[in-house]
C-alpha positions in Angstrom: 1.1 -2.1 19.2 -0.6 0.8 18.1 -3.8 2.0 19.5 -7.3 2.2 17.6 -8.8 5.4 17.1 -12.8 5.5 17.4 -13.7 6.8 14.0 -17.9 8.6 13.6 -18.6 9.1 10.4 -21.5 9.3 7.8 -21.3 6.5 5.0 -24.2 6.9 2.4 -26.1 8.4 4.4 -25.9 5.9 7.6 -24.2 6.8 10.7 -21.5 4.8 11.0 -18.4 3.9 14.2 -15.7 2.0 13.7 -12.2 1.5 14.9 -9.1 2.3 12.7 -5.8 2.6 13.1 -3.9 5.7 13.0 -2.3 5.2 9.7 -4.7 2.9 7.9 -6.3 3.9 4.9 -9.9 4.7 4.2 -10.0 2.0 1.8 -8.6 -0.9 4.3 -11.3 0.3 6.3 -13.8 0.1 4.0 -13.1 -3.0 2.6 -11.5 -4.9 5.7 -13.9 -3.9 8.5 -16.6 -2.5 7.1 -17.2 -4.9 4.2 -17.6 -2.6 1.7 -16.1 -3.9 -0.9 -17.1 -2.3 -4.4 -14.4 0.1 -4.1 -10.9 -1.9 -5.8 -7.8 -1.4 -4.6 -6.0 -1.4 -7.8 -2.7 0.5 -7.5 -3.1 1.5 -4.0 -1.0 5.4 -4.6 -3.9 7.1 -6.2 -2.7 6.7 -10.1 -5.6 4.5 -11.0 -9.1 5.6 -9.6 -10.5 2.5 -9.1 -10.5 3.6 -5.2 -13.0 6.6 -5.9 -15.3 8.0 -3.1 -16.9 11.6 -2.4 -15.1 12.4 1.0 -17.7 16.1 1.8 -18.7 16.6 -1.9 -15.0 15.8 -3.1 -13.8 13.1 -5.4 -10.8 11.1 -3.4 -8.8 8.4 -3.8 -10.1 6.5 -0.8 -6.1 4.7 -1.2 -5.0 8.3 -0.4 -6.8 8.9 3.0 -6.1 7.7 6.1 -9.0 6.5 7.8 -9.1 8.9 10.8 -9.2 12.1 8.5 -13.4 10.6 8.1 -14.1 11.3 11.6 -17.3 13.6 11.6 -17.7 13.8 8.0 -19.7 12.5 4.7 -18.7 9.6 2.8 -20.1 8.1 -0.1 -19.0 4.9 -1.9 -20.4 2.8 -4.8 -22.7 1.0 -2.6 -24.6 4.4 -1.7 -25.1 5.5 -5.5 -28.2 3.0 -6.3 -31.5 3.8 -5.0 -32.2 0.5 -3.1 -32.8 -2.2 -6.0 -33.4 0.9 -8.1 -29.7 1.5 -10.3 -28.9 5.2 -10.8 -29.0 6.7 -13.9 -25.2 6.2 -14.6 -24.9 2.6 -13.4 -28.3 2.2 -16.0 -26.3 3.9 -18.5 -22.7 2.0 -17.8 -24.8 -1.6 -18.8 -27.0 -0.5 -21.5 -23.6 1.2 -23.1 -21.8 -2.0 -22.2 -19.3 0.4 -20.2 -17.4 -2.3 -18.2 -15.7 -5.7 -18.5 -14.2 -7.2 -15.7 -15.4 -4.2 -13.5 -12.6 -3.9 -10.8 -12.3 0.3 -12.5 -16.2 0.4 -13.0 -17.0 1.6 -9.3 -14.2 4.0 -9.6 -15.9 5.6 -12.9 -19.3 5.3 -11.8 -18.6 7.5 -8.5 -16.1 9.6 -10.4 -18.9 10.3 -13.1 -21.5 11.3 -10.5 -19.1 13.8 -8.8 -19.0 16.0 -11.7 -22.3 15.5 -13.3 -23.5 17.0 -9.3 -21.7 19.9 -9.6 -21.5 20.3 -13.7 -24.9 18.6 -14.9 -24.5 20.1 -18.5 -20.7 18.8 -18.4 -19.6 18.3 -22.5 -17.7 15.4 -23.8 -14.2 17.5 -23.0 -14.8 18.5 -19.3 -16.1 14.6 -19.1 -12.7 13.1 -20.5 -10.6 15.9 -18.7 -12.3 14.7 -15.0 -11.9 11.0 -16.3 -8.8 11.1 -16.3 -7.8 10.0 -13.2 -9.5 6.4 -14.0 -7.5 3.6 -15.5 -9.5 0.9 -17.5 -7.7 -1.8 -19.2 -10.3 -3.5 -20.8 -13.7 -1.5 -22.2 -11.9 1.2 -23.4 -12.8 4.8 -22.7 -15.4 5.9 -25.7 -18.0 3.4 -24.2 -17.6 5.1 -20.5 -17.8 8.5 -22.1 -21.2 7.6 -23.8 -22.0 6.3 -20.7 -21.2 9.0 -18.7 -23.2 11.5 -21.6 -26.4 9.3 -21.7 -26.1 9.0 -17.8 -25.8 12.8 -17.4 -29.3 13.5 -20.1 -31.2 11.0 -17.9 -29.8 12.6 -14.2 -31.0 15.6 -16.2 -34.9 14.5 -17.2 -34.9 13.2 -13.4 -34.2 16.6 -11.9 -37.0 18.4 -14.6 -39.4 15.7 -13.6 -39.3 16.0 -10.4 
């Protein structure tokens, strides 16, 4: 049997410890002992997106990373993008553009979408559908996610301005 490593790590925004083994992924973890479960495990190698988390300000498949490479870092998942009861700007956008179906790629989008739209706020309908890529849906289809994605990067916009 293979022992547990002690894993320290930041997970929107809360300090977090928890025990992993050495070659679990980050997404077992999240979903199997840490119960946060609005990141899907839909093709478990990285090809579908559905998995998406911001691992230090980087987009990753959380299928992709082991569990122990989190020690000491930042990690964000779907569950740390709403403010409290308050939805964020793209999850606002993703219903009122009815941007999802049966939502198991929705997450995936969602954190994908705010990964760029952080570092590329004024990011065109091109550089949108280029980062996408890495996201499977096989129900909305993609035009309602990039509207979605478009309206939910003019309102992040008018948020910033405001404030």
């Amino acid at each position: 049997m293979t022992d547990k490593l002690h894993i320290q790590t930041t997970i929107n925004g809360e300090e977090v410890e928890f025990l992993a083994a050495p070659g679990q992924s980050l997404l077992a973890a999240l979903r199997d002992d840490l119960g946060l479960t609005g990141s899907k495990e839909g093709c478990n190698n990285g090809n579908c997106g559905a998995c998406n988390v911001i691992l230090d300000g980087a987009l990753v498949n959380a299928c992709c990373v082991l569990a122990p490479e989190v020690n000491g870092k930042q990690l964000v998942t779907i569950e740390g993008v709403a403010d409290g009861a308050n939805l964020h700007p793209l999850q606002q956008a993703f219903l009122e553009h009815a941007a999802l179906q049966c939502g198991i790629c929705t997450p995936g989008f969602i954190v994908a979408a705010k990964a760029l739209l952080e570092a590329e706020p004024n990011a065109d309908e091109d550089r949108i559908r280029h980062w996408l890529a890495g996201n499977l849906c096989r129900c909305t289809g993609y035009d309602k996610i990039v509207r979605a994605v478009l309206d939910g990067a003019d309102r992040m916009r008018a948020a910033t301005a405001a404030s």
